[in-house]
N, C-alpha and C positions, 0 to 999 in steps of 0.2 A: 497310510502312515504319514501325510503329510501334516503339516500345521495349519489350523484354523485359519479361516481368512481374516483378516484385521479387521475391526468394525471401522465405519467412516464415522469421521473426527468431527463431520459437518452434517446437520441435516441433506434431507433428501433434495432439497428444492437449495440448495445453497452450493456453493466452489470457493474455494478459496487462494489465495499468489500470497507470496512473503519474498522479500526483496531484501537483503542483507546489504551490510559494509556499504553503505551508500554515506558518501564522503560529506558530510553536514552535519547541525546540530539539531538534536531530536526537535529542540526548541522551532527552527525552521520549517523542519520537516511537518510539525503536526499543522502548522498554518497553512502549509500545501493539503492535507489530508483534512481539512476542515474547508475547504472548495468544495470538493467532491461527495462527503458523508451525506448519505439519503437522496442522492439524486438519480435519476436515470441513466442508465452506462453513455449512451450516445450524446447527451446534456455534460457528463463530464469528463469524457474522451475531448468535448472542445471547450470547456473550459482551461483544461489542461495544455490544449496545443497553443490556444493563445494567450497561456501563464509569461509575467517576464521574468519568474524563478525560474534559476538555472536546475533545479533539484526537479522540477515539475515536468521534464522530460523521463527523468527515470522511474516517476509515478505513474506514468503514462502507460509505460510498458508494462508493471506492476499490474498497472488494472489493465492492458491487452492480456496478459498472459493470465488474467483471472475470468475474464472473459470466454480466451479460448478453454483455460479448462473445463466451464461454465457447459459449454459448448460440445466438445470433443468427448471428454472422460463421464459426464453426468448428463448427456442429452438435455439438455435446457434452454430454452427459446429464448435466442442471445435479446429480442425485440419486448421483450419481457421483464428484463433483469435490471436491477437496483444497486447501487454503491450501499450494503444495509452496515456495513462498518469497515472502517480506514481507521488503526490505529498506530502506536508509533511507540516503537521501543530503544533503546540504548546498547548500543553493540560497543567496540571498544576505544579508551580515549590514545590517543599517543602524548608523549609528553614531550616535549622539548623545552628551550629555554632559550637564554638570550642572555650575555654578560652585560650588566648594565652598572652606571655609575659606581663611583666608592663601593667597589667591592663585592655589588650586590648581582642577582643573579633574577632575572624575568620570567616566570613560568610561562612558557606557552601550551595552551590544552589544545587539541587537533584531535576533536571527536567524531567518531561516527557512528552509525543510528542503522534502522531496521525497520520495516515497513509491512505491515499486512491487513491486504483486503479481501471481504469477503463480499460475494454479490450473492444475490437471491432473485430466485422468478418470484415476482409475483402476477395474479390472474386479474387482465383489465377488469377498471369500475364501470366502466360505461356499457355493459352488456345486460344490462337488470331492462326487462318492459313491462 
């Protein structure tokens, strides 16, 4: 009598991390996640470490923890796996303001943004004879 298992959201060969409320502008954000898009996990684990974006540390973890599930939850050979998409979503603005001259009133926007990667195995080319 229990309920169906959920079907996975991702191919068989794929894992995927989402990283929320991360203090930036989506704008920012996708310049960091356009490093890494179609590269080898271990080629953008160190492009990331020696990012000098301050955001580029909490990408880092995004793609570890996309990694480990890569790893852990889907058995897939971490020596393997691809950045196949890093994309970049809009989570919520704050507003604030600022009293400014004759009267008038400074909008300030203090946005923040959302982040999901997904890796994929793929099977080396170099094994054809």
């Amino acid at each position: 009598m229990s309920k169906d298992k959920n079907p996975r959201r991702v191919a068989d060969n794929e894992a995927r991390a989402k990283l929320r409320m991360l203090k930036t502008s989506p704008q920012k954000l996708n310049l960091v996640a356009g490093l890494i898009r179609g590269k080898k996990v271990d080629k953008a684990l160190a492009d990331l470490t020696f990012s000098k974006k301050r955001i580029a540390e909490d990408v880092k973890k995004c793609l570890q923890s996309a990694i480990a599930n890569a790893e852990n939850n889907h058995s897939l050979d971490v020596d393997e796996l691809i950045v196949a998409e890093a994309y970049v979503g809009k989570n919520l603005v704050m507003k604030r303001g600022r009293p400014r001259a004759r009267g008038r009133f400074g909008k300030i926007m203090k946005p923040f943004s959302e982040i999901t990667i997904l890796v994929r195995q793929v099977e080396p080319q170099g094994e054809q004879a």
